[in-house]
PAKOLRO-367637 format. One record per residue (C-alpha): x, z, y; residue number from 1; residue in three letters. Coordinates in nm, 2 decimals. Last residue first. Layout:
X / Z / Y / NUM / ALA
...
//
This chain:
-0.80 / -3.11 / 0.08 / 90 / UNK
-0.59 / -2.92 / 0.28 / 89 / UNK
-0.80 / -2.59 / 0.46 / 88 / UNK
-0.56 / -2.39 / 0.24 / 87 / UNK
-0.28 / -2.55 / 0.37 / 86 / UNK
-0.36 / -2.44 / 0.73 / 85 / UNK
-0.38 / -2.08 / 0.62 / 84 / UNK
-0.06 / -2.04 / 0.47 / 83 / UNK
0.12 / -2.25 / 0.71 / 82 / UNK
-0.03 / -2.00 / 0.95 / 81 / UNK
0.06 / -1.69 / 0.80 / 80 / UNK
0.41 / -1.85 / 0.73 / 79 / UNK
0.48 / -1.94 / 1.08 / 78 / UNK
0.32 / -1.57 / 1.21 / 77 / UNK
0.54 / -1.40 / 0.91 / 76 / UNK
0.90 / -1.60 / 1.02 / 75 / UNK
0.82 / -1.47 / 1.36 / 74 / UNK
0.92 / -1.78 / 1.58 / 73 / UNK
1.22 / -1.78 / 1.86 / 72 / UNK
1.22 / -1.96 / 2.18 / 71 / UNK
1.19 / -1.63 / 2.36 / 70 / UNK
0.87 / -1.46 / 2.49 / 69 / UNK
0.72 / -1.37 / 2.10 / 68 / UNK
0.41 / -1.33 / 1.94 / 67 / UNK
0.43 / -1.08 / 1.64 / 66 / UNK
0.20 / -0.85 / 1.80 / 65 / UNK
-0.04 / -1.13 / 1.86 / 64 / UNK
-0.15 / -1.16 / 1.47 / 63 / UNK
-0.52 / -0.98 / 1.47 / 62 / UNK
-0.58 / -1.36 / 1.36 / 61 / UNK
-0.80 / -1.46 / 1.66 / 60 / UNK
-0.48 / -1.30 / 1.92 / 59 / UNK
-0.27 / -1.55 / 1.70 / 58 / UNK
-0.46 / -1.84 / 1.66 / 57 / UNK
-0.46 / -1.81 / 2.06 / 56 / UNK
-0.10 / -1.69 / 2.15 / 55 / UNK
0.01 / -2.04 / 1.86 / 54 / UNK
-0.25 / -2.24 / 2.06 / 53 / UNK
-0.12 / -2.14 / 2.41 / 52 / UNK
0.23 / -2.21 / 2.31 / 51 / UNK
0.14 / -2.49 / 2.19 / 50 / UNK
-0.03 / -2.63 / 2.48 / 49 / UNK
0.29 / -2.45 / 2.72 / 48 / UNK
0.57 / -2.66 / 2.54 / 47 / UNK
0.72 / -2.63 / 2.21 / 46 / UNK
0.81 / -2.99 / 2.17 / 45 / UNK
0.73 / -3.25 / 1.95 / 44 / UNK
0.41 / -3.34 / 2.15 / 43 / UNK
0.09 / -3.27 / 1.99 / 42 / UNK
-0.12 / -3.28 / 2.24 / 41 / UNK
-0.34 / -3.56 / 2.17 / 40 / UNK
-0.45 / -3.35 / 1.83 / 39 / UNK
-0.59 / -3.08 / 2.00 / 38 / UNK
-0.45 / -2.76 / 1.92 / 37 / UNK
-0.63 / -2.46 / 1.78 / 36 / UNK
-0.82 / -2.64 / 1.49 / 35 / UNK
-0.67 / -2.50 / 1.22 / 34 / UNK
-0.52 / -2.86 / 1.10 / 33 / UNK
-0.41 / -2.89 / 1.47 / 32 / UNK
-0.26 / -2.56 / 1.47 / 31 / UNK
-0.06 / -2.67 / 1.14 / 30 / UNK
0.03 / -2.98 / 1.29 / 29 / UNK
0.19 / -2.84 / 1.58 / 28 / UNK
0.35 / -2.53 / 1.39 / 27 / UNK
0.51 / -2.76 / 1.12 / 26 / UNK
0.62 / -3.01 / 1.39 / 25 / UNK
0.75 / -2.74 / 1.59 / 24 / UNK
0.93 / -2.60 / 1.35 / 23 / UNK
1.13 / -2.95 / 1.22 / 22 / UNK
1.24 / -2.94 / 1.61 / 21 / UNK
1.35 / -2.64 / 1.57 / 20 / UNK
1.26 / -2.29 / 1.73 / 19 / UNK
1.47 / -2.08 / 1.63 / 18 / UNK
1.36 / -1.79 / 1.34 / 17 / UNK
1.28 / -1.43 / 1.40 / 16 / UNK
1.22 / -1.18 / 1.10 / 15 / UNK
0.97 / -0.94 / 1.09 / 14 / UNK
1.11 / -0.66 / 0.93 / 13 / UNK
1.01 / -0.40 / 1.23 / 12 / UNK
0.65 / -0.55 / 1.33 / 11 / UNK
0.47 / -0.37 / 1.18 / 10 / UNK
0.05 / -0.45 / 1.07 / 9 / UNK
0.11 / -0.75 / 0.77 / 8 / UNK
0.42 / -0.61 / 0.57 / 7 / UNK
0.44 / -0.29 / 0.64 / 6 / UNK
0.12 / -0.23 / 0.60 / 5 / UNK
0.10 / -0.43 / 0.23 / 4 / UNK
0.44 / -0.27 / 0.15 / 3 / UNK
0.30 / 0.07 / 0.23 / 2 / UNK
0.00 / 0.00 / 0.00 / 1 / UNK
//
């Protein structure tokens, strides 16, 4: 039960990753596939629309305390996202 808490409510294991351009791609099209970023915006970069999205899925998910200011990712938010985009996959 720890594990769980740890795992999906703290923040201290959460590890960052950069922000690359094979990241933004996953994050863009995941968002789109979620419906939290329009597919015109999709840009290649991580610029304010999908930062917007990510702060948006994220404050829906109960997520936004693994947002961060830098150009750096929580490796849980990606993965909770992938995670959720595949499952909407056909």
């Amino acid at each position: 039960m720890f594990g769980v808490w740890d795992d999906t409510m703290l923040v201290r294991d959460d590890h960052a990753v950069p922000v690359t351009p094979e990241l933004i791609a996953r994050l863009q099209a995941d968002l789109t596939a979620v419906g939290y970023l329009d597919p015109a915006a999709v840009s290649g970069a991580y610029d304010a629309p999908t930062r917007a999205a990510l702060t948006d899925w994220a404050g829906w998910e109960n997520l936004e305390m693994r947002l961060r200011e830098d150009d750096l990712v929580s490796e849980h938010l990606a993965a909770e996202l992938r995670r959720q985009a595949a499952a909407l996959s056909p």
